[in-house]
N, C-alpha and C positions, 0 to 999 in steps of 0.2 A: 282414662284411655286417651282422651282428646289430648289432655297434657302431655302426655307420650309422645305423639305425634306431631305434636305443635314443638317441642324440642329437639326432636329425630329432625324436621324439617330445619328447624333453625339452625341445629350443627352441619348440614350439609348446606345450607345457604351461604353460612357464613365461611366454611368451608370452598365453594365455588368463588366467592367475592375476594377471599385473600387469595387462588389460587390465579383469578385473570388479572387481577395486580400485580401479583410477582411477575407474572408472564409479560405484561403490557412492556417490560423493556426489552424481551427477548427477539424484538423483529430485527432484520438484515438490515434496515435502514429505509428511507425513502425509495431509492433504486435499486434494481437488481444489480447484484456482483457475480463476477466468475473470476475463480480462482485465477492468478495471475504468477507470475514471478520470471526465473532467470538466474542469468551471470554475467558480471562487471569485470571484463580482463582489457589487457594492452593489447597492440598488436600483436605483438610473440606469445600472446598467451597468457602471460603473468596475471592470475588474478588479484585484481583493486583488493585488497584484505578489510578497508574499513570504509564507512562513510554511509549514504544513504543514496536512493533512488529514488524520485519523485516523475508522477504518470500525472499530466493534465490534458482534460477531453480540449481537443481542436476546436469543437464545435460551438465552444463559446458559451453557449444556454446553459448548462449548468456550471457550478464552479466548483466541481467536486476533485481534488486531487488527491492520487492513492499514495502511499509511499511505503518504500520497502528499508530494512538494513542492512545493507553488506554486511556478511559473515564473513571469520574468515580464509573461509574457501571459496570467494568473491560472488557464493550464491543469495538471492534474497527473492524474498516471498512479499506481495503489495496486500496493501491493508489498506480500507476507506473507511468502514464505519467501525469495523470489528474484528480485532488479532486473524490476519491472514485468509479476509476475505474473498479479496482478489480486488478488479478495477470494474468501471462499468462499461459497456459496453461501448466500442467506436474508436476511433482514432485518436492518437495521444502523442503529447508530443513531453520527451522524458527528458530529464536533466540527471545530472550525479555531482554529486556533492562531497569529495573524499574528506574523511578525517584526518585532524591534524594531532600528531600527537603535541599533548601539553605542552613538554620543555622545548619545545619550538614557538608557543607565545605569539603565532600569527595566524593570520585565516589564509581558507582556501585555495584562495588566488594566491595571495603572496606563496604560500609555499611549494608552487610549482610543480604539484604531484600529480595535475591531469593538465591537458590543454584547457584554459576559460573557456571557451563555447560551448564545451560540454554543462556549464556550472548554471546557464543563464537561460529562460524561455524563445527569449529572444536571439540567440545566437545557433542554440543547439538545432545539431543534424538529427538526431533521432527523433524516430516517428513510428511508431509502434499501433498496432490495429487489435484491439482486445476482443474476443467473442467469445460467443456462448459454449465452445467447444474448449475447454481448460486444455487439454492434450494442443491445442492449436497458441496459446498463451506461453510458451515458455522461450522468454526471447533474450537473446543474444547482442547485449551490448559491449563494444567493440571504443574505446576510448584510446588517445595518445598523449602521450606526454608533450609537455608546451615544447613550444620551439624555443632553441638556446637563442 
């Protein structure tokens, strides 16, 4: 009978021990996220069809940036630790990145598909404030085409 039970015990031991291991990667990350996302169009509208979005906190102390991919119908969803998390919490300042297609053979810049200030942390206007409220999170970037 002992043996019974000393086995019943040990199949659910071990049972619990593989079950908090598998789990142990399943956290959100260090910080909380809230869902986050959006759309990347021109002035008139046109949405940006490819490239990515990149969210980094203003605040300096951590260095966590989220980033999103233009789909495209120029919407995208931000990701920091885990497929379509969102960003963390605070103030952010966003950059976009458009794709180039291949058989043009140049970056970004060179191919003249958004204004540079948009591409750089250092230049861009956008500033974007993420909260706990997702329905508050869906923001509206607005880009131009480089000056001739």
């Amino acid at each position: 009978m002992r043996f019974v039970l000393f086995v019943r015990f040990s199949a659910w031991l071990t049972a619990a021990v593989l079950l908090s291991v598998a789990c142990s990667g399943c956290q959100r990350g260090p910080y909380p996220t809230y869902r986050a996302g959006g759309t990347v169009a021109y002035l008139d509208g046109t949405a940006l069809k490819q490239g990515e979005v990149e969210f980094s906190p203003i605040d300096g102390q951590r260095l966590i940036s989220s980033k999103g991919i233009i789909q495209p119908d120029g919407t995208f969803t931000l990701t920091t630790f885990h497929p379509d998390d969102g960003a963390v919490e605070g103030k952010h300042l966003a950059i976009v990145i458009p794709q180039v297609p291949e058989e043009r053979q140049m970056t970004a810049f060179q191919a003249g598909i958004i204004d540079p200030k948009f591409m750089q942390y250092e230049t861009t206007p956008l500033r974007f404030t993420v909260s706990r409220n997702a329905s508050d999170n869906q923001f509206h970037i607005v880009v131009t085409r480089p000056r001739s």
